[in-house]
Every structure is written in C-alpha cells, then in structure tokens.
N, CA, C and O of each residue as an XYZ file, in Angstrom:
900
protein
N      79.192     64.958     63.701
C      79.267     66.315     63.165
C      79.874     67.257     64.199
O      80.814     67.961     63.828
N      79.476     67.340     65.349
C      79.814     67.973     66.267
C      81.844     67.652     66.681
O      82.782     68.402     66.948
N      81.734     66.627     66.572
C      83.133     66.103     66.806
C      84.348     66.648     65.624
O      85.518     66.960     65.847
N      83.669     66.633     64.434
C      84.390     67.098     63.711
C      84.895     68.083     63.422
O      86.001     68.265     62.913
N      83.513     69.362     63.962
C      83.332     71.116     64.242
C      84.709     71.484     65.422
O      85.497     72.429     65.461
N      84.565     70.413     66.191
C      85.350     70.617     67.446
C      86.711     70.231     67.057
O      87.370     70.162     68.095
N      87.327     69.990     66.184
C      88.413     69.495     65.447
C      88.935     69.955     63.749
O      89.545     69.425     62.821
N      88.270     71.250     64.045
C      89.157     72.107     63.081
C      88.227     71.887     61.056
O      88.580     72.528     60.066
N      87.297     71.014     61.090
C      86.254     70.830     60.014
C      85.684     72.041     59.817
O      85.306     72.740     60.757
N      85.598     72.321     58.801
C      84.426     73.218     58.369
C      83.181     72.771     57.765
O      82.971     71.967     56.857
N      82.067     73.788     58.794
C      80.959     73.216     58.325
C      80.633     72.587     57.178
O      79.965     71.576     57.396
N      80.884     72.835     55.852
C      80.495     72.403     54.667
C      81.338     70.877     54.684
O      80.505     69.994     54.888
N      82.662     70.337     54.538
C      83.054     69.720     55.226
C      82.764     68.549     55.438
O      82.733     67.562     54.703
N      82.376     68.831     57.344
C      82.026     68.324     58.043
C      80.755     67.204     57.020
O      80.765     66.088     56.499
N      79.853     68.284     57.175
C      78.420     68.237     56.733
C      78.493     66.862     55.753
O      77.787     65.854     55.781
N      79.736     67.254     54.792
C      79.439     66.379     53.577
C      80.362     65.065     53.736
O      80.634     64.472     52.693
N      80.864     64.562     54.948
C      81.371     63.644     55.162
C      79.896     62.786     56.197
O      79.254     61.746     56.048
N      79.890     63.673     57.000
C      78.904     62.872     58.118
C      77.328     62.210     57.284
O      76.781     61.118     57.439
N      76.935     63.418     56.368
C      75.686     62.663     55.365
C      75.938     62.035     54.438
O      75.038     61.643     53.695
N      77.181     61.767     54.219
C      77.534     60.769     52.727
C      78.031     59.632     53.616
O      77.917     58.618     52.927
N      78.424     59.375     54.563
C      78.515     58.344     55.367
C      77.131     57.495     56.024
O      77.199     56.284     55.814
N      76.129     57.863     56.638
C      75.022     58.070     56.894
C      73.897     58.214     55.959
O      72.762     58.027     56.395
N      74.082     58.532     54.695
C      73.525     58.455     53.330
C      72.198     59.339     53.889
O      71.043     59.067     53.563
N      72.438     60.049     54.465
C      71.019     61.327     54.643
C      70.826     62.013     53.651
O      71.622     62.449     52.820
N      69.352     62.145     53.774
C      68.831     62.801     52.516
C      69.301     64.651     52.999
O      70.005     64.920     53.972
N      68.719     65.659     52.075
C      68.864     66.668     52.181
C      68.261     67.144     53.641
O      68.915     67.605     54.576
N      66.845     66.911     53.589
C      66.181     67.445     54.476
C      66.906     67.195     55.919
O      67.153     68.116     56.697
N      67.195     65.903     56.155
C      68.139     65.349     57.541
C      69.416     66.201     57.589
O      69.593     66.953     58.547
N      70.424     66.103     56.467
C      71.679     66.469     56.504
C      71.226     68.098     57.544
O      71.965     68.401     58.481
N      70.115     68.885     57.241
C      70.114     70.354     57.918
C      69.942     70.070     58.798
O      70.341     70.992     59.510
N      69.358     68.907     59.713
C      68.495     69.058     60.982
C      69.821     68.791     61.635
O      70.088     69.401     62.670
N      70.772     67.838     61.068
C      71.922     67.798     61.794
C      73.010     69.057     61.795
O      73.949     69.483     62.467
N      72.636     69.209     61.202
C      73.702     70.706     60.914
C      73.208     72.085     61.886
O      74.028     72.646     62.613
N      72.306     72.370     61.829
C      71.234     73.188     62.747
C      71.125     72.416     63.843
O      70.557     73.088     64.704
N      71.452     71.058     64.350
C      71.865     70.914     65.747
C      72.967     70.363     66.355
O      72.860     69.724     67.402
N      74.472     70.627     65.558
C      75.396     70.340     65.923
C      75.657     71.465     66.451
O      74.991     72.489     66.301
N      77.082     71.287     67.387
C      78.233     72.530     67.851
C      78.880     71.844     68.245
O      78.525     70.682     68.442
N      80.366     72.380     68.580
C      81.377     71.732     69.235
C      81.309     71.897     70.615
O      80.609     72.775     71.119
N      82.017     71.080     71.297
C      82.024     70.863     73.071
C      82.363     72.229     73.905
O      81.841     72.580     74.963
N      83.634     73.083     72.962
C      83.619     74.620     73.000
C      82.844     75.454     73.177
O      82.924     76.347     74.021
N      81.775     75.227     72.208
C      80.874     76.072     72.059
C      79.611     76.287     73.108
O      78.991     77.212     73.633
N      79.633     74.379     73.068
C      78.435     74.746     73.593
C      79.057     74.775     75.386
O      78.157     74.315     76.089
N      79.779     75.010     75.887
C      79.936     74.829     77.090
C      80.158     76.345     77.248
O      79.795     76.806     78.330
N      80.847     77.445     76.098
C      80.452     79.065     76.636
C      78.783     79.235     76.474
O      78.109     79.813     77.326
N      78.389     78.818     75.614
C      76.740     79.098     75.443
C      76.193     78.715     76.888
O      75.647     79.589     77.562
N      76.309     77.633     77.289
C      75.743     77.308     78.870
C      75.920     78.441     79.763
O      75.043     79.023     80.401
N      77.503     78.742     79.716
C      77.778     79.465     80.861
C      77.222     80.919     80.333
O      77.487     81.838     81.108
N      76.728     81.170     79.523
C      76.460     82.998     78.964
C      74.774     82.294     79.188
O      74.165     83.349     79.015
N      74.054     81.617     79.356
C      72.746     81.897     79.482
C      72.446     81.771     80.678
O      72.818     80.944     81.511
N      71.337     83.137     80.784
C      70.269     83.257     81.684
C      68.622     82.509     81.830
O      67.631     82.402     81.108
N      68.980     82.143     83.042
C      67.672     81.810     83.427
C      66.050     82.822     83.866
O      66.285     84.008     84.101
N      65.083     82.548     83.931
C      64.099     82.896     84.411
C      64.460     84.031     85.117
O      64.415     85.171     84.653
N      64.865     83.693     86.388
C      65.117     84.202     87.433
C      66.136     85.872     86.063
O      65.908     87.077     86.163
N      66.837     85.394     85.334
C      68.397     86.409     85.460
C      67.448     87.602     84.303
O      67.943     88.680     83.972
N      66.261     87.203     83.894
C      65.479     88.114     82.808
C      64.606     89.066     84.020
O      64.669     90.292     83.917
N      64.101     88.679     84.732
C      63.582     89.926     85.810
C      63.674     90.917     85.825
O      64.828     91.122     86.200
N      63.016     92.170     85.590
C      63.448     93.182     85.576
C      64.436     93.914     84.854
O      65.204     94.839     85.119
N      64.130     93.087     83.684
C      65.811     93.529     82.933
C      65.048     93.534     81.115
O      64.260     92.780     80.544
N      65.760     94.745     80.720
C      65.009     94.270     79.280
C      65.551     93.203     78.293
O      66.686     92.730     78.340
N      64.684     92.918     77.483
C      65.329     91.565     76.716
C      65.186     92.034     75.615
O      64.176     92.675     75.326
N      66.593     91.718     74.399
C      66.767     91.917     73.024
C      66.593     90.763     72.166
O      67.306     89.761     72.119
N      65.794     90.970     71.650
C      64.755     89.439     70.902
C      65.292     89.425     69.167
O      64.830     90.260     68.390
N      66.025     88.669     68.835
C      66.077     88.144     67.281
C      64.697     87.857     66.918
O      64.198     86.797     67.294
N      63.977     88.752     66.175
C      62.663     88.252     66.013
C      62.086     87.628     65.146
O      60.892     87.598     65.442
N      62.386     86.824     63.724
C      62.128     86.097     62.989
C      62.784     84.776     63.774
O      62.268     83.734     63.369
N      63.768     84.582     64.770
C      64.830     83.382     64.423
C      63.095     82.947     66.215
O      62.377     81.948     66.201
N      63.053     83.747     67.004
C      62.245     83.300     68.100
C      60.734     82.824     67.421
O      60.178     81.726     67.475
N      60.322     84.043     66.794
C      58.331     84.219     66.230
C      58.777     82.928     65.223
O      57.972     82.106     65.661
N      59.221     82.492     64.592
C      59.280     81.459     63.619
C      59.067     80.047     64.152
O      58.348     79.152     63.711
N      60.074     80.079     65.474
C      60.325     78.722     65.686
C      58.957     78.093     66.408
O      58.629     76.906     66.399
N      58.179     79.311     67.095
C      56.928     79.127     68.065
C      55.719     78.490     66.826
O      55.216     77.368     66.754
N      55.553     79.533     66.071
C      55.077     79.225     64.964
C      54.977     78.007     64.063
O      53.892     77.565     63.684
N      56.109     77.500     63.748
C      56.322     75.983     63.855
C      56.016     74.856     64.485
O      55.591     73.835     63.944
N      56.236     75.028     65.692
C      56.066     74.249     66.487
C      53.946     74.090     67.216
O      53.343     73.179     67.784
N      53.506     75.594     66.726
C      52.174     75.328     66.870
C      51.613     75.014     65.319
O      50.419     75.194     65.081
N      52.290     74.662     64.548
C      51.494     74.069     63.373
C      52.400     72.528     62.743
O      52.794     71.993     61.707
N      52.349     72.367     64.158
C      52.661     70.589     64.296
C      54.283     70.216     62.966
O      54.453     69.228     62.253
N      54.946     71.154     63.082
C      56.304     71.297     62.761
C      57.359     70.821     63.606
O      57.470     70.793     64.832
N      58.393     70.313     62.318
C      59.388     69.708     63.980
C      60.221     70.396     64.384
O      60.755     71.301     63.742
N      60.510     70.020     65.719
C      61.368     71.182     66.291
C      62.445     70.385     66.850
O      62.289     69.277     67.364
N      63.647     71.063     66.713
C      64.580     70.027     67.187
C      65.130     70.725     68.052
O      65.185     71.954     68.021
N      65.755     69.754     69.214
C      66.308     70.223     70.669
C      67.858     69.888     70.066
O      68.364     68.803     69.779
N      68.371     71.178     69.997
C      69.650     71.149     69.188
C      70.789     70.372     70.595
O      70.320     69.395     71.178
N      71.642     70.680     70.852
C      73.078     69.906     71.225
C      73.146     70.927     72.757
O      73.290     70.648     73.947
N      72.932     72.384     71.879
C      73.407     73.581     72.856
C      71.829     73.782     73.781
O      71.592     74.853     74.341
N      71.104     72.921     73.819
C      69.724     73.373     74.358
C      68.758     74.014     74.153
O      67.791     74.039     74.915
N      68.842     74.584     73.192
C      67.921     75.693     71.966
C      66.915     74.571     71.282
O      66.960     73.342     71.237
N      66.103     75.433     70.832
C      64.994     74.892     70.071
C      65.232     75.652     68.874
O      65.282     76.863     69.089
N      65.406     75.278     67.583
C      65.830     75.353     66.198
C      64.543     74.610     65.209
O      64.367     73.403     65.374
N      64.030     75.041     64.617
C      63.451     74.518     63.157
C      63.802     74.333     62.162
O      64.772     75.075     62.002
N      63.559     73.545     60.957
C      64.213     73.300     59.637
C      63.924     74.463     58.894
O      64.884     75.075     58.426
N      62.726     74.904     58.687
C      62.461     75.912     57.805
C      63.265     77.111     57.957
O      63.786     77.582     58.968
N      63.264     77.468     56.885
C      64.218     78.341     56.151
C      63.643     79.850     55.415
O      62.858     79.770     54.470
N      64.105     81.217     55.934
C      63.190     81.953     54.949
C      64.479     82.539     53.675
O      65.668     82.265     53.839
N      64.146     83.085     52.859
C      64.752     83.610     51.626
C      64.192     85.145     51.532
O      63.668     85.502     50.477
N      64.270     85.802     52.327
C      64.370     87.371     52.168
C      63.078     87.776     52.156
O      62.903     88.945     51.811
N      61.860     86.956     52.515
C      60.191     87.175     52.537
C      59.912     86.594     53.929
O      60.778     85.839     54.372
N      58.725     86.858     54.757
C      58.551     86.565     55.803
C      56.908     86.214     55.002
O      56.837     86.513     53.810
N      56.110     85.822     55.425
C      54.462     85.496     55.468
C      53.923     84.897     56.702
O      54.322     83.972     57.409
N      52.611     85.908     56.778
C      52.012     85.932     57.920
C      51.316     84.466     57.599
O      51.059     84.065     56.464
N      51.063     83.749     58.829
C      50.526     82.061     58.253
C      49.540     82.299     59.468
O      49.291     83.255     60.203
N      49.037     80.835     59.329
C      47.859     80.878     60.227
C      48.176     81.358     61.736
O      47.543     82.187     62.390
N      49.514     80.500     62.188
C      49.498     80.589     63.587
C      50.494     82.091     64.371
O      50.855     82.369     65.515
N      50.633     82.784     62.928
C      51.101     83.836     64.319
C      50.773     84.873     65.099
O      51.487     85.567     65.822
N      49.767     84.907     64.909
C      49.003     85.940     66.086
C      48.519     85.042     67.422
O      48.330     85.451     68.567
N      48.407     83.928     66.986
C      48.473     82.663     67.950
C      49.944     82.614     68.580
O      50.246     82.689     69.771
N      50.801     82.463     67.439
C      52.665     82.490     68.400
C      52.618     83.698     69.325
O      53.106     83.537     70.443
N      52.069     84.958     69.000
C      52.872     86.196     69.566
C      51.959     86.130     71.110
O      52.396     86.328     72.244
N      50.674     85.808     70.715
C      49.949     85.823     72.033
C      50.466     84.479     73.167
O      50.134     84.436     74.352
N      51.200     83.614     72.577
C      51.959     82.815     73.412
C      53.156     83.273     74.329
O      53.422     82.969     75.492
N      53.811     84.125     73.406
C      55.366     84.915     73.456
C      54.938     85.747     74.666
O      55.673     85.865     75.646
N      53.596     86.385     74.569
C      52.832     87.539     75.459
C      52.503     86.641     77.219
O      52.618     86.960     78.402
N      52.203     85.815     76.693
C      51.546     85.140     78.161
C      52.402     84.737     78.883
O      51.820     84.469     79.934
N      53.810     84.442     79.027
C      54.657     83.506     79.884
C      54.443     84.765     81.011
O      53.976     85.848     80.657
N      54.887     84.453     82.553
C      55.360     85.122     83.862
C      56.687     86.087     83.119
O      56.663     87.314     83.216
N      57.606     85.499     82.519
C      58.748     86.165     82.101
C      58.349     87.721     81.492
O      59.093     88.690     81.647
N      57.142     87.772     80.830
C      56.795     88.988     79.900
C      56.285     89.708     80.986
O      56.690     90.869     81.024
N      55.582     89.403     81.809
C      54.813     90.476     83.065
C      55.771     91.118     83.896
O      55.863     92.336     84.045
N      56.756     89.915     84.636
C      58.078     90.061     85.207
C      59.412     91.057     84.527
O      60.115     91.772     85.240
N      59.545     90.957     83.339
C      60.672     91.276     82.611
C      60.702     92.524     82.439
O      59.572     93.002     82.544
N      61.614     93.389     82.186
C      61.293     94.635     81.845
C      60.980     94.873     80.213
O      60.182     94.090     79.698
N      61.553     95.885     79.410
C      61.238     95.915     78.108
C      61.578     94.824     77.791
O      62.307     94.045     78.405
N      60.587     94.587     75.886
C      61.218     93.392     75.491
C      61.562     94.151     73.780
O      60.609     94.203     73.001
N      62.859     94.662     73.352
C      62.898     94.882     72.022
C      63.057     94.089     71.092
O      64.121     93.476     71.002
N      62.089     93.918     70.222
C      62.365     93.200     69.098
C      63.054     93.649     67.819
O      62.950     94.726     67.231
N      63.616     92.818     67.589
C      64.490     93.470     66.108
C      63.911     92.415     65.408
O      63.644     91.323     65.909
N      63.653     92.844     63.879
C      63.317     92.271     62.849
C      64.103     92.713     61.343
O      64.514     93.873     61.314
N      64.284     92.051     60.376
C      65.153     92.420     59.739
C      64.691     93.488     58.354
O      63.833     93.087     57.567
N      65.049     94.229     58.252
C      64.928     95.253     57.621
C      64.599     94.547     56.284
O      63.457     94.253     55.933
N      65.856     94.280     55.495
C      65.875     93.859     54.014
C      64.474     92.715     53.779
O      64.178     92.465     52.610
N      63.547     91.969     55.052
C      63.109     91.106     54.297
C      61.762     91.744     54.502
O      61.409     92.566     55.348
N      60.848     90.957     53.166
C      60.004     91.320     52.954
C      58.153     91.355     53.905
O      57.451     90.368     54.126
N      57.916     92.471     54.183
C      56.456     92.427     55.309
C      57.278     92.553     56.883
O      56.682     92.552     57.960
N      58.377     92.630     56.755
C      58.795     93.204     58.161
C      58.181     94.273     58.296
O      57.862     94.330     59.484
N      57.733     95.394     57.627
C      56.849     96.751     58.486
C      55.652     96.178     58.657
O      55.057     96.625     59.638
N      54.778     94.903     57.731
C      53.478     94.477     58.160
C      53.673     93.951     59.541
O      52.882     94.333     60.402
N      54.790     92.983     59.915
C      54.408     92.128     60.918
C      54.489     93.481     62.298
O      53.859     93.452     63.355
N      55.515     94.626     61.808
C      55.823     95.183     62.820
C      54.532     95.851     63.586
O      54.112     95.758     64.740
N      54.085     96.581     62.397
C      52.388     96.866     62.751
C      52.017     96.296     63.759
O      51.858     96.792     64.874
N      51.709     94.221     63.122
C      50.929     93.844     63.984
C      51.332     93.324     65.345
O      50.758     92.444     65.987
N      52.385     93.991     65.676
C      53.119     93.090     67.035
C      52.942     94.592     67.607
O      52.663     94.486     68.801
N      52.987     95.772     67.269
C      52.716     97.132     68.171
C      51.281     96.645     68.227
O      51.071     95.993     69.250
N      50.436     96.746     67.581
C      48.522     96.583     67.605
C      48.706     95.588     68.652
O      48.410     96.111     69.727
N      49.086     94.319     68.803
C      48.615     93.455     69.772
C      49.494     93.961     70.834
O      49.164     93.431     71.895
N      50.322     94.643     70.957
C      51.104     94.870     72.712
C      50.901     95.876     73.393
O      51.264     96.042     74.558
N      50.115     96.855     72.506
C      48.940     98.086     72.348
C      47.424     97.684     73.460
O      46.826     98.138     74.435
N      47.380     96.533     72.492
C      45.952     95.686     72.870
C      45.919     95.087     73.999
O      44.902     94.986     74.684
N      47.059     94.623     74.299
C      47.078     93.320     75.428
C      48.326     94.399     76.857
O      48.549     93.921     77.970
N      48.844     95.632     76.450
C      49.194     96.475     77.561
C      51.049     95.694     77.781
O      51.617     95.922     78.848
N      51.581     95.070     76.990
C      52.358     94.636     76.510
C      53.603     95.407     76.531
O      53.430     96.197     75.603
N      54.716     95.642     77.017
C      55.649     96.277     76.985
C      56.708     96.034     76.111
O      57.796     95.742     76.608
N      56.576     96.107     74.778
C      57.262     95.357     73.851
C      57.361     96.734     73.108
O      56.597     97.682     73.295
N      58.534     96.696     72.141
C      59.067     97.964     70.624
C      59.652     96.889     70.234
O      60.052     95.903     70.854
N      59.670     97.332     68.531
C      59.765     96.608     67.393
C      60.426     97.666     66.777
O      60.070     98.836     66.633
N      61.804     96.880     66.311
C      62.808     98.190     65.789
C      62.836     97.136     64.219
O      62.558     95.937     64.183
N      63.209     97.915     63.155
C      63.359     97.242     61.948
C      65.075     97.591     61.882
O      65.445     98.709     62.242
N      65.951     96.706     61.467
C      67.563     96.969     61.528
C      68.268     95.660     60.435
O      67.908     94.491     60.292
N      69.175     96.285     59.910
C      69.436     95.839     58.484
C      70.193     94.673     58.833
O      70.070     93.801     57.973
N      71.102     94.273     60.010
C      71.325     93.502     60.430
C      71.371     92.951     61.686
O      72.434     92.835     62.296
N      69.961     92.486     62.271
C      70.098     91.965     63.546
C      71.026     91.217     64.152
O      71.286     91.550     65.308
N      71.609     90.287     63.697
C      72.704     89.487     64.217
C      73.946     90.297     64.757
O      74.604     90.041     65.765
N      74.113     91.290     63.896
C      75.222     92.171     64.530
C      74.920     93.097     65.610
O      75.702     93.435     66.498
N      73.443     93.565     65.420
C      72.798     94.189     66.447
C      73.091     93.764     67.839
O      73.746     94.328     68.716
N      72.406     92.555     67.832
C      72.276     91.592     69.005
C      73.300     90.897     69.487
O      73.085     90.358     70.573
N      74.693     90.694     68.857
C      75.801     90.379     69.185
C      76.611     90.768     69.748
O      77.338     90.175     70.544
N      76.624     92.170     69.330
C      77.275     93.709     70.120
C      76.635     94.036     71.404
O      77.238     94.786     72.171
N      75.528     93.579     71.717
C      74.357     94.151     72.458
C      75.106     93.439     74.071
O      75.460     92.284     74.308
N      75.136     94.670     74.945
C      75.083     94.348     76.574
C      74.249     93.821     77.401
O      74.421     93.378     78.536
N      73.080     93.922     76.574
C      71.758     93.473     76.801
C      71.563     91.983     77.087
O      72.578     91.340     76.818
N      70.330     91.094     77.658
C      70.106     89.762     77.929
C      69.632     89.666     76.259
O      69.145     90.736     75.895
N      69.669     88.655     75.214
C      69.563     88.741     73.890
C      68.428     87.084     74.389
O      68.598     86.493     75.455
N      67.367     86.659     73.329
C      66.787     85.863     73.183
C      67.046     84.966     71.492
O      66.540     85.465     70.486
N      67.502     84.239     71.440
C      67.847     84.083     70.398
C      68.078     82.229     70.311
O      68.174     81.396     71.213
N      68.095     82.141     69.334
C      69.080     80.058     69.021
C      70.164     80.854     67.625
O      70.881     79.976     67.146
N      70.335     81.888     67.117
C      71.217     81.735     66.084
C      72.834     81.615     66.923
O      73.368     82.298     67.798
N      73.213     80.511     66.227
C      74.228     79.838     66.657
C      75.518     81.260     66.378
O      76.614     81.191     66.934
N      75.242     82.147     65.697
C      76.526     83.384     65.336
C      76.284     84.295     66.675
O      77.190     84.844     67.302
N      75.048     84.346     66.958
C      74.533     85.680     67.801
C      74.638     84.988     69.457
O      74.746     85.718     70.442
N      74.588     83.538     69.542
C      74.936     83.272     70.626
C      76.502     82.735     71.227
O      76.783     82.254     72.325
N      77.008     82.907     70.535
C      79.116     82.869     70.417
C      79.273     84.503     70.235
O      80.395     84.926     69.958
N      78.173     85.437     70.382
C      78.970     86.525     70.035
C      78.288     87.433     71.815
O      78.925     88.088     72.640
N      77.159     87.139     71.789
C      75.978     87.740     73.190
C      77.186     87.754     74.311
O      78.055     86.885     74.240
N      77.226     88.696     75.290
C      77.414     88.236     76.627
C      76.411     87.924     77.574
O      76.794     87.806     78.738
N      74.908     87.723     77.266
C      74.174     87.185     77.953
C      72.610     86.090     77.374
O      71.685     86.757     77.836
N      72.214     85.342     76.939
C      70.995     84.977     75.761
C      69.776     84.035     77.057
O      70.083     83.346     78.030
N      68.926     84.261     76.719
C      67.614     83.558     77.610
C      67.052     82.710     76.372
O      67.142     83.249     75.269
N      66.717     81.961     76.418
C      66.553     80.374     75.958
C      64.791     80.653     75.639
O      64.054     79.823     76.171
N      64.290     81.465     75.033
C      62.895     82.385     75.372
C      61.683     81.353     74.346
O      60.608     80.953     74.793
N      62.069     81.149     73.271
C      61.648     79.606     72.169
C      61.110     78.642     73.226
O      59.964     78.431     73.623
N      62.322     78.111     73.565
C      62.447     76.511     74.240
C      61.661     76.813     75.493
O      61.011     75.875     75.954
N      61.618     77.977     76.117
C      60.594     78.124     77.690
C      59.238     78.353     77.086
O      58.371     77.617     77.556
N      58.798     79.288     76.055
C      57.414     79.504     75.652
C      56.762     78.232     74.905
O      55.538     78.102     74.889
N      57.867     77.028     74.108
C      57.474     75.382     73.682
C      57.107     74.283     74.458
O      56.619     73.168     74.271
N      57.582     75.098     75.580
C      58.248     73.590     76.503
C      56.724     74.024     77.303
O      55.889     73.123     77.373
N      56.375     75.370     77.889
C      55.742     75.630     78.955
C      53.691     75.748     77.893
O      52.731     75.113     78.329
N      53.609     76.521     76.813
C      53.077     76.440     75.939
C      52.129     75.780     75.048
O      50.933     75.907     74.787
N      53.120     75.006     74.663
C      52.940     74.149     73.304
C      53.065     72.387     73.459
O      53.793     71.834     72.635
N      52.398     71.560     74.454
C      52.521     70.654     75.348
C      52.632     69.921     73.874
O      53.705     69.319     73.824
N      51.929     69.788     72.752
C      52.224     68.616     71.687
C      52.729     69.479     70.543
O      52.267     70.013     69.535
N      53.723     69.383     71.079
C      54.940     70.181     69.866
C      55.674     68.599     69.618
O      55.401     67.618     70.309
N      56.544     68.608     68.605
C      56.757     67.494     67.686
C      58.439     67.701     67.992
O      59.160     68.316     67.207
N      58.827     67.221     68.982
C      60.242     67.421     69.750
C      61.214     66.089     69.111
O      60.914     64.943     69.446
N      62.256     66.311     68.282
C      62.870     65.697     67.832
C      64.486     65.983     68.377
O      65.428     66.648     67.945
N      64.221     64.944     69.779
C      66.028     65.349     70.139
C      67.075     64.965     69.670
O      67.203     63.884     69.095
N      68.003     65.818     69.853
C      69.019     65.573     68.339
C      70.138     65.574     69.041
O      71.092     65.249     68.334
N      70.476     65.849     70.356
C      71.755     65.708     71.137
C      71.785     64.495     71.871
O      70.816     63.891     72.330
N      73.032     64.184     71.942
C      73.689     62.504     71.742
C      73.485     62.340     73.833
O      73.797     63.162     74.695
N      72.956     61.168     73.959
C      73.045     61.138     75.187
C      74.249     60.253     75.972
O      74.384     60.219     77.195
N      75.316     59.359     74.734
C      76.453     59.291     74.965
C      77.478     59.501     74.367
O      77.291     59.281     73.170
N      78.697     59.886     74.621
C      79.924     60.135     73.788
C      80.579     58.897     72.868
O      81.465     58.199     73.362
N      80.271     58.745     71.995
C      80.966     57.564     70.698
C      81.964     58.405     70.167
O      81.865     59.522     69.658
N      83.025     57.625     70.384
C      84.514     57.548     69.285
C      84.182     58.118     67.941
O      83.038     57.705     67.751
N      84.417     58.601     67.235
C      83.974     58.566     65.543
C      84.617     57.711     64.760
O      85.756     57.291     64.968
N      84.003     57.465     63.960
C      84.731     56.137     62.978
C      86.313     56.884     62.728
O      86.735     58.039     62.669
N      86.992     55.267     62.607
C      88.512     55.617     62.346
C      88.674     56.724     60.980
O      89.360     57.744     61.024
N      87.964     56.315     59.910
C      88.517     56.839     58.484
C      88.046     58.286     58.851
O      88.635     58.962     58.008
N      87.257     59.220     59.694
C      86.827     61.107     60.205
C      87.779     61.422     61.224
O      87.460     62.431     61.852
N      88.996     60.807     61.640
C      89.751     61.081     62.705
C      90.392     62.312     62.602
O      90.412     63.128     63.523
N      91.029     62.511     61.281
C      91.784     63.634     60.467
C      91.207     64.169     59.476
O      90.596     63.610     58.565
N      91.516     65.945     59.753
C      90.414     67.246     59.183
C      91.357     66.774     57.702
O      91.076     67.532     56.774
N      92.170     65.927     57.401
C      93.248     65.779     56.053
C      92.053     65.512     55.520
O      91.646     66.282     54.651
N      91.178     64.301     55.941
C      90.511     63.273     54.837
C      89.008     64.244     54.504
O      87.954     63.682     54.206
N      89.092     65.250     54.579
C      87.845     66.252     54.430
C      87.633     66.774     53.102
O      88.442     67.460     52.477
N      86.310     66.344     52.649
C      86.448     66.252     51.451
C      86.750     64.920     50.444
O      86.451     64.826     49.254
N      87.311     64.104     51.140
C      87.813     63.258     50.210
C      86.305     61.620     50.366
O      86.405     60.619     49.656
C-alpha cells in the first residue's frame, strides 16, 4: 500500500488493489490504510517531529478527538496500531457524535500525568465544533484542569485540521493531513501509550523489510483494473 501511495496511486485505488489481492476483510483493509504512507511522507513527518526535550516550555496545539480517542482505546483493551510514520492510530471511527465512554476521564487524567504536561507550557485543545457533546466534553476537560491545576484551554473550531495545519505552534496529532501540513507535531498518543498504558493491544503494522511488490502493482495503469 505504501509503495503504491509513493507511486502516484490514489488512496481508493491503492486500497482496492492491495485488499482484493490479500482478500482482506473490511475491518483489515482500514487498519492498512490508517497505517500506510509513502517513503516521502513519512521521512518529512520524521524530520518535522519534536521530541520531549523540543515540547519544554513551549505551548502545544492538540487535535483533540484524533489524541483523547486513541488513549481511550487503547485503555479499553482496543487495538492500536503503530502506523509506518510512528504514530499510534485506532480503527474506530466517529460520524459527527462524540460519547463520553467509560474510560475518558481515565484517558484525560493520563494525558494530565506525563513530565511533558508539568514541563510544557500551555496545552490548547481544539475540538470540533460541528460534532456532537463537544461543549459537554469541553466542560469536562476545563472541570478536571481546574481540579488537578492543569494548564490546559479548550477552544471549540469548525475545522481543526485547518486550524492546526496553519498553526506555528508544536501541534500533537497522528492525522495524516495535519501532519504533511504542521511545521512542528509531538508524537503525544504514542508517549502517553507507550509510557501509560503498559497492556495496550499494539498491533505493528510497519514493514520491518523492504519487498519488491508483485509484478502485476508495478504500474498506477493497472489501478482499478
């Protein structure tokens, strides 16, 4: 999939050659899709992220459904996949509703505890306007950063991705649009899973050697066919 992205395929494409070859069901065909990128991509994504150290003192601009989701997941024994580009990505999917579930006042108090949050300067969260209980969750993420002395704001904005793309700011994020667009992203998921969430359900999905692709995917011609 990745090989093909990197060779002029379009996702849809791509997608429907690599799982009709591979005979993946639906659910698989996304996990691969949500952890492909091309060699392009992911080699500016490397070089645009900050480490530990580069969030210090600096405020951080947080995609906040694409980060609070994936933690969330991953503490209710959900799989999480270690995409290509080093991000931590989940399958689930929302449709314009958010719902508060068991574990997120459990996720946010995770998000709250790393060295990075004490260390860091502000942390703004954006959440998306159009979907539904974004002013509930916003509530409850001021009440707990209120509670816990938390240096966090919660902005509601109709489109975060563009927000955070434009943004000069260090951005926290895995959306694959917002991190090709950031000039800077902290990996903030994958450090609060990794450091966190010791039996999280880690499904690595990046290739640990380079294979040829079959002869008949060589040419973006046979796409589709």
């Amino acid at each position: 999939m990745s090989w093909l992205l990197g060779r002029g395929y379009a996702a849809p494409s791509a997608m429907k050659l690599v799982g009709d070859r591979y005979q993946l069901a639906v659910r698989q065909r996304m996990a691969v899709q949500r952890s492909a990128c091309p060699d392009e991509a992911r080699a500016v994504r490397e070089a645009r992220r900050a480490g530990v150290a580069g969030v210090l003192d600096r405020p951080l601009w947080i995609d906040g459904y694409n980060v609070l989701t994936t933690v969330e997941v991953a503490l209710g024994g959900g799989v999480i996949l270690a995409a290509r580009d080093g991000t931590y990505r989940d399958i689930a999917s929302m449709h314009g509703t958010y719902r508060k579930v068991e574990e997120t006042v459990k996720a946010l108090e995770l998000l709250g505890r790393p060295a990075t949050v004490r260390a860091a300067g502000e942390w703004v969260w954006f959440l998306d306007r159009p979907v539904s209980n974004s002013g509930r969750l916003r509530r409850l993420m001021e009440e707990m950063a209120a509670q816990h002395g938390w240096r966090w704001r919660v902005e509601l904005v109709d489109d975060p991705d563009h927000v955070l793309g434009a943004s000069g700011e260090i951005v926290a994020t895995a959306d694959s649009v917002v991190l090709d667009r950031c000039q800077r992203w902290f990996n903030l998921a994958r450090e609060v899973i990794d450091t966190e969430v010791p039996h999280a359900r880690i499904v690595p999905m990046a290739e640990t050697t380079e294979a040829p692709p079959p002869a008949e995917l060589e040419s973006p011609a046979t796409a589709g066919t």
